[in-house]
C-alpha positions in Angstrom: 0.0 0.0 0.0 2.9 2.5 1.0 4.4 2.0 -2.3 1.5 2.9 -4.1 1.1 6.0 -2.2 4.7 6.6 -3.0 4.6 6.1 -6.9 0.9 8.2 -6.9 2.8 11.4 -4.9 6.0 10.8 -7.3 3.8 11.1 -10.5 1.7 14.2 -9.5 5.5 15.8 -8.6 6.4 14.8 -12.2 2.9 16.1 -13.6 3.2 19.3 -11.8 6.8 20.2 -13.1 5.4 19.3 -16.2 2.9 22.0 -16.4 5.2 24.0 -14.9 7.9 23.3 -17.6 5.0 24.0 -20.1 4.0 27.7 -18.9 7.3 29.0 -18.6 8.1 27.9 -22.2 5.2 29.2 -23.6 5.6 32.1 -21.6 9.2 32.4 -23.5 8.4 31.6 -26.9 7.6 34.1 -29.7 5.0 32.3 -31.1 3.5 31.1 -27.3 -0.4 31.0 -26.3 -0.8 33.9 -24.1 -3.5 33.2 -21.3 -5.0 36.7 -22.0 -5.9 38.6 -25.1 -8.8 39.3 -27.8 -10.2 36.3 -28.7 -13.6 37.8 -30.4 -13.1 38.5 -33.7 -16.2 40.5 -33.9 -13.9 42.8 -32.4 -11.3 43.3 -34.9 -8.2 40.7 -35.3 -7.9 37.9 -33.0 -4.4 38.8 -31.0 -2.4 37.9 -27.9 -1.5 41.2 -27.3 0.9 39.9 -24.6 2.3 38.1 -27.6 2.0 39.9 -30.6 2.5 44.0 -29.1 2.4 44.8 -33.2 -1.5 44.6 -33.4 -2.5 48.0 -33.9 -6.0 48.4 -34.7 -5.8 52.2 -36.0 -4.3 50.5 -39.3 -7.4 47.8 -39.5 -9.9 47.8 -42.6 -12.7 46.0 -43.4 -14.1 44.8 -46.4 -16.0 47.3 -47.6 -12.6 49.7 -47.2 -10.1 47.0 -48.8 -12.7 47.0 -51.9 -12.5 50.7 -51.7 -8.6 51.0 -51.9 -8.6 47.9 -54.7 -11.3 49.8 -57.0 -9.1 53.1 -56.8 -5.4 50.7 -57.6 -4.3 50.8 -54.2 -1.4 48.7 -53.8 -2.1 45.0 -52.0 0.5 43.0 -50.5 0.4 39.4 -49.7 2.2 38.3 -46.0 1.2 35.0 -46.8 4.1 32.4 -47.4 5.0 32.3 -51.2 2.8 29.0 -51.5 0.1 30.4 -50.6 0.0 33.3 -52.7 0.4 30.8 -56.4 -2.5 28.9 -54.9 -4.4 31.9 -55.0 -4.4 36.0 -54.0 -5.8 38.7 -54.5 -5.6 40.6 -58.5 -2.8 42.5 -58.6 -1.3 41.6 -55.0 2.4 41.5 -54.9 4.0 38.6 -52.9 6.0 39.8 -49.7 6.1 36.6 -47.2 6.4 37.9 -43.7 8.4 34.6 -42.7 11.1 35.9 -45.7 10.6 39.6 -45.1 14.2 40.9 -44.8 15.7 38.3 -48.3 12.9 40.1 -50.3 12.5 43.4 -49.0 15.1 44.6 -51.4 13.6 44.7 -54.8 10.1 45.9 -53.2 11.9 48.8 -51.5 13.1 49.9 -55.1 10.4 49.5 -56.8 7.7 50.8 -54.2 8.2 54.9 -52.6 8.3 55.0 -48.9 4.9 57.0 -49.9 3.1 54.6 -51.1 -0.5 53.4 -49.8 -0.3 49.7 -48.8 -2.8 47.3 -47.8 -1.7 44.1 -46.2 -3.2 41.0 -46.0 -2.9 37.2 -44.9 -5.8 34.5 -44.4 -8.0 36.4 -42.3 -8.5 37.7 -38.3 -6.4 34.6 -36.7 -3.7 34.9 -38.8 -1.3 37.4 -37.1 1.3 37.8 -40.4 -0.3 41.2 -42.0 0.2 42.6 -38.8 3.3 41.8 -38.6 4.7 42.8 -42.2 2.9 45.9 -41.4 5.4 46.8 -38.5 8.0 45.6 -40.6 7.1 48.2 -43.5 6.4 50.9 -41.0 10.0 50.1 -39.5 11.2 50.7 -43.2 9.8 53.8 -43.1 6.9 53.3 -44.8 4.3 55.7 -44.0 0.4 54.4 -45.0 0.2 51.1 -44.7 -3.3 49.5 -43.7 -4.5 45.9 -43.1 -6.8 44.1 -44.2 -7.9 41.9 -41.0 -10.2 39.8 -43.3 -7.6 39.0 -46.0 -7.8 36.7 -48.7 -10.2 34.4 -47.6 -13.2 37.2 -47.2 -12.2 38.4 -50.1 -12.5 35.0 -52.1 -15.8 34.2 -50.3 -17.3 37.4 -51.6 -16.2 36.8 -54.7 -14.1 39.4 -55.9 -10.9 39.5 -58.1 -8.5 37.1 -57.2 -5.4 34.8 -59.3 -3.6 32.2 -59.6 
């Protein structure tokens, strides 16, 4: 009886240090859970703010407002791994993968004045990578860049322009 008391006590210790292992390295990584945030996308983007500090909701748009910036030729950029953007984007977007940001920044930063509108876009309110190629641009010194918390699967559900 004693030694199964014994073994019971020794594997709650291991399952305590377990979870406690678990929080501190989620509580470490980049890419963690945080145990608070804005979880209702009715509210705008889904973000661990404790997580993801980049989220700032003065640069969301909508829909109705990313339509309105396509119609008049603003310029759209894909966050979205380069995969994803040849199985489908939005007409006209220009590939800039957020995971490759700095290797291809180059040849965008020529081609694109620090003045230039931008809309940014990934695969919708969980998806964290608009937002972050946003700060990235800003940190470039780009000066008008918006994002579209919907992104590319609104806009394919809606059926507007999109490529392959």
């Amino acid at each position: 009886m004693a030694a199964i008391i014994n073994t019971s006590k020794g594997c709650i210790v291991i399952a305590l240090i377990a979870i406690a292992l678990a929080f501190i390295v989620n509580a470490l990584s980049p890419r963690g859970i945080a145990l608070v945030g804005q979880w209702d996308t009715a509210k705008g983007v889904i973000s661990a703010k404790a997580k993801h500090d980049f989220i700032n909701q003065a640069r969301e748009i909508d829909l109705p407002k990313a339509q309105e910036y396509f119609n008049e030729g603003v310029l759209f950029v894909d966050a979205r791994a380069a995969e994803d953007y040849a199985a489908g984007h939005i007409r006209g977007a220009i590939s800039l993968p957020v995971d490759n940001f700095f290797s291809v920044f180059g040849p965008f930063r020529q081609a694109y004045p620090d003045s230039t509108l931008i809309v940014a876009y990934c695969s919708g309110r969980e998806c964290p990578d608009s937002h972050e190629l946003a700060e990235n641009l800003e940190n470039a010194g780009y000066v008008h860049v918006k994002v579209f918390i919907d992104g590319f699967p609104a806009w394919k559900s809606e059926g507007l322009p999109v490529e392959n």
